[in-house]
N, C-alpha and C positions, 0 to 999 in steps of 0.2 A: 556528571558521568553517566549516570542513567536516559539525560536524556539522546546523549550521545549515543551508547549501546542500542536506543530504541533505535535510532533514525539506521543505524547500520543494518539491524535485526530487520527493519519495516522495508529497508531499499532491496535486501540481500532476497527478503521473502517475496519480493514483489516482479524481483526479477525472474529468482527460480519459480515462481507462479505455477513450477508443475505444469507449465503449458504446451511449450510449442517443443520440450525437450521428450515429448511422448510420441511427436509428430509422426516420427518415421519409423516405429516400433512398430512389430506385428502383435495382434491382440491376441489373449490366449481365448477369448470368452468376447461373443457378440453383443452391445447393448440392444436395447428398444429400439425400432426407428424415431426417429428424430420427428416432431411437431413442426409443419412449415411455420415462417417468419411469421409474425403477425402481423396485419392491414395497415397498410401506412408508413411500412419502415422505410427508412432513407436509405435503401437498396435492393438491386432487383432481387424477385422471391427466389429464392432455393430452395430445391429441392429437397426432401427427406433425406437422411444417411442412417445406416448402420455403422458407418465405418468410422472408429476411433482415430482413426488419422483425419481424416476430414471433420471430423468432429471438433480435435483440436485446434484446428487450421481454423476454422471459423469462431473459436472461444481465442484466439489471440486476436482475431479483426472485431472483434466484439470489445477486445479490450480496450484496443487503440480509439476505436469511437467513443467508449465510455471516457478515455483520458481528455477526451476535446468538448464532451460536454462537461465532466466535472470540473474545468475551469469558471463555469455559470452557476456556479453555488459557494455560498458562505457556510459556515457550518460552527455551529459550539463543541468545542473538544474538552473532555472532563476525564483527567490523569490523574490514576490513582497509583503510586509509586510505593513500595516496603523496601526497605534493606529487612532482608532474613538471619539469623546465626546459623552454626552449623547442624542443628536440627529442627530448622523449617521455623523456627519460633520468628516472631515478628519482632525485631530491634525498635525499628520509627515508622512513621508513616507519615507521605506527604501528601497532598492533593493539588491538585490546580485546576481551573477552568480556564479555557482561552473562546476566545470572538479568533475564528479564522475567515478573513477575507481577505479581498483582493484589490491592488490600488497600481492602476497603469500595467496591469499585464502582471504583476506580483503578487505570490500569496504571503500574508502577509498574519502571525499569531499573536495576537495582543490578550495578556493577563487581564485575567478580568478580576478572580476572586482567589482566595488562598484558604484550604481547606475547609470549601463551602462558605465563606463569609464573603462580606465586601472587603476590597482593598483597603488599606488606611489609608489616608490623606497622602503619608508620605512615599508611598508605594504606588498610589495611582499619579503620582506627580513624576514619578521615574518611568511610567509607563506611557504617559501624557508624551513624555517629551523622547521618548522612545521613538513614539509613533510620527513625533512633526518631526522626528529628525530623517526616519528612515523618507518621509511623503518629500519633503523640502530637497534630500537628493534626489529624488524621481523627477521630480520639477525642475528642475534645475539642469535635467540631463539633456545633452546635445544630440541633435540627430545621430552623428557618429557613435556614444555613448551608448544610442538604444540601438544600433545595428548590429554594435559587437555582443549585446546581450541577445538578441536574436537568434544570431550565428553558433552560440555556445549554446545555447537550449537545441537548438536543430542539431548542432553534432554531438549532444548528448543524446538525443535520440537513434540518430544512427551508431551511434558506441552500444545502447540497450539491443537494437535488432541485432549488431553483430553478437552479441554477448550471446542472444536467442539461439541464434545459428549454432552457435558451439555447445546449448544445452540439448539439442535436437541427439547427440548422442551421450547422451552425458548418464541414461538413467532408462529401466527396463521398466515398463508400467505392465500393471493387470487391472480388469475392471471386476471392482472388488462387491458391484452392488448396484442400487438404487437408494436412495431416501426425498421425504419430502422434508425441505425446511422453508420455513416462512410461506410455504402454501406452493412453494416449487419443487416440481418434479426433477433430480439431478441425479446424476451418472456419479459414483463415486470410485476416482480412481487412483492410485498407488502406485508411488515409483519407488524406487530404489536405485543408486547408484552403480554403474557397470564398471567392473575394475578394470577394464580396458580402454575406461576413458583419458585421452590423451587433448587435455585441455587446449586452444589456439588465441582464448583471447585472455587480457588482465584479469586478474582474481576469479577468473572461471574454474579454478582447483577445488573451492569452495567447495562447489557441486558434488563434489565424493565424497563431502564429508557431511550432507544433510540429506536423508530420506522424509516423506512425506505422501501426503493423501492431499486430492481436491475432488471437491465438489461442481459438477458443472449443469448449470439448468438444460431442460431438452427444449426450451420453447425456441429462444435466440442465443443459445450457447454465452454466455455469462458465465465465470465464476463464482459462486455462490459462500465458496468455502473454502482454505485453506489452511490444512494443521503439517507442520514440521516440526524434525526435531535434529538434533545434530549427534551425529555418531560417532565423530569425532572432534578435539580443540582444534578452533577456527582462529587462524591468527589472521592480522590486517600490518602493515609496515612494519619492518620487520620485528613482530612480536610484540607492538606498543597496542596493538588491542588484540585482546582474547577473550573468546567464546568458548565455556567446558564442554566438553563433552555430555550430552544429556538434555542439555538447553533446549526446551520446549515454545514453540512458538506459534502462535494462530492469526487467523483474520475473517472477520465474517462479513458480507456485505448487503444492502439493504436494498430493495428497486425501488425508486420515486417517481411520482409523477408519470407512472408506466412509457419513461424515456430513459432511463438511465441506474444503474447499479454504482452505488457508491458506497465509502468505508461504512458499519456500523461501529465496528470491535476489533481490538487488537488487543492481541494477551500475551506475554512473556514472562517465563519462568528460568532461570537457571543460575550459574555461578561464572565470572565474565571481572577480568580486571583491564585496568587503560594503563599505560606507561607503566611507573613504576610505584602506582596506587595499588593498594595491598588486595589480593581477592575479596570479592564480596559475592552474596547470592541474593540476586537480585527477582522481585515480583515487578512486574505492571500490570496495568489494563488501565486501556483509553478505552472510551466510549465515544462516539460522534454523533450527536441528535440534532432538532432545530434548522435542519437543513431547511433553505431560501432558497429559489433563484433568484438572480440579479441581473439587468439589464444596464445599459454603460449610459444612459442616456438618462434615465429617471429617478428610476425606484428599484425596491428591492422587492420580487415576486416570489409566493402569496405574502402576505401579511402587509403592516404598515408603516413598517420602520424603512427609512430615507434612505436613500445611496448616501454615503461619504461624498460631500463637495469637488473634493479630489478625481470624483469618478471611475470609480472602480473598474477594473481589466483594460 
């Protein structure tokens, strides 16, 4: 259940990104001008801005590049999971560590260890055979096979820009600030939902029921930082997943290899039932470290450790 709830929380946060729905707001309050691009980026240099609308306009094309090089990185993801009681006390706690890579274009989350230890024998043997089962259907796929997987990842992307489109009025921002995190200078700004939003795409309703803050760096417009929280219960078909009211949710990201901004941390806090599983209040926080990049041909860059046989992306 939990990890269901994260992946909804993590798509839903990743969409409303607080980004491109700030676009065409007028700002109450001017940032800093803007630091040109830095030497060598894979686009021509632009110019400085003051202007929050162009601001964000280039922090959603910052984002789309960022999505096409973090396909070139592995990463270790370490999940720290609570069920809570009704006064915040900690019931259980679970952990996991996963190896997240990539085999023929697929990301792909293999268990590695269960609250910090090694797997058992009998656990890495269900993980073993996890992993040749999901590789041996990739092999095994027909050209036709991988065209139709193609096709569904590409009109999932255009179903995310439409979605964009509709958060573009979805939400009133102010520029609430400046801070540095991680040694980056970022623009800190706040939305809020405009009660006159009249949603046009699927579950874009969501949008009025979660306010939020982002961080954006001033170098190459990146987002840096993302906290939400939800103002109201968020339901998914009809009512088989809910999110309480209150549910707090974050993401923070890391630059690597001064090419790209990827996950560090994601945190969620709230109370969230699935079907007709009884409420729970639920903790996470993932961390993502050990980032590699990987090339499809060799090796895995920097360090020593091999590509998968199989050939990764």
């Amino acid at each position: 259940m939990i990890v269901f709830l994260r992946k909804i929380a993590f798509c839903s946060l990743f969409s409303l990104a607080l980004t491109s729905l700030m676009a065409q707001q007028p700002a109450e309050t001017q940032p800093a001008p803007a630091k040109a691009p830095s030497v060598g980026a894979s686009r021509p240099a632009e110019l400085p801005t003051s202007d929050p609308k162009e601001i964000v306009r280039r922090m959603v094309e910052a984002d789309h590049r960022t999505w096409e090089l973090a396909r070139t990185y592995t990463c270790r993801q370490h999940e720290l999971q609570k069920k809570l009681g009704k006064h915040g006390e900690v019931k259980s706690t679970e952990i996991k560590t996963y190896d997240i890579n990539f085999y023929y274009g697929r990301e792909y989350s293999r268990l590695i260890e269960k609250n910090d230890e090694p797997l058992s024998a009998a656990d890495q043997k269900k993980e073993d055979e996890k992993l040749e089962k999901f590789l041996s259907k990739l092999r095994n796929q027909s050209e036709e096979e991988r065209a139709k997987h193609e096709a569904k990842e590409k009109k999932e992307r255009q179903e995310g820009r439409a979605f964009l489109r509709d958060m573009v009025n979805a939400y009133d921002f102010t520029l609430a600030g400046e801070e540095t995190i991680n040694g980056a200078d970022t623009w800190v700004i706040e939305a809020t939902p405009r009660k006159d939003f009249h949603p046009t795409q699927p579950h874009a309703d969501i949008l009025s029921k979660i306010k939020g803050k982002i961080w954006v760096e001033k170098k190459e417009y990146n987002w840096v930082k993302v906290e939400a929280e939800s103002i109201d219960t968020i339901t998914w078909g009809l009512f088989l997943v809910r999110i309480h009211k209150g549910s707090r949710f974050s993401l923070q990201q890391v630059h690597l290899n001064d090419e790209v901004w990827l996950l560090q941390r994601f945190y969620l806090n709230g109370g969230a039932r699935l079907g007709l599983v009884k409420n729970e209040a639920l903790e996470e926080e993932d961390t993502f470290s050990n980032y590699k990049k990987f090339v499809t041909s060799s090796r895995i860059l920097p360090g020593v450790k091999e590509a998968p046989a199989e050939q990764p992306k």
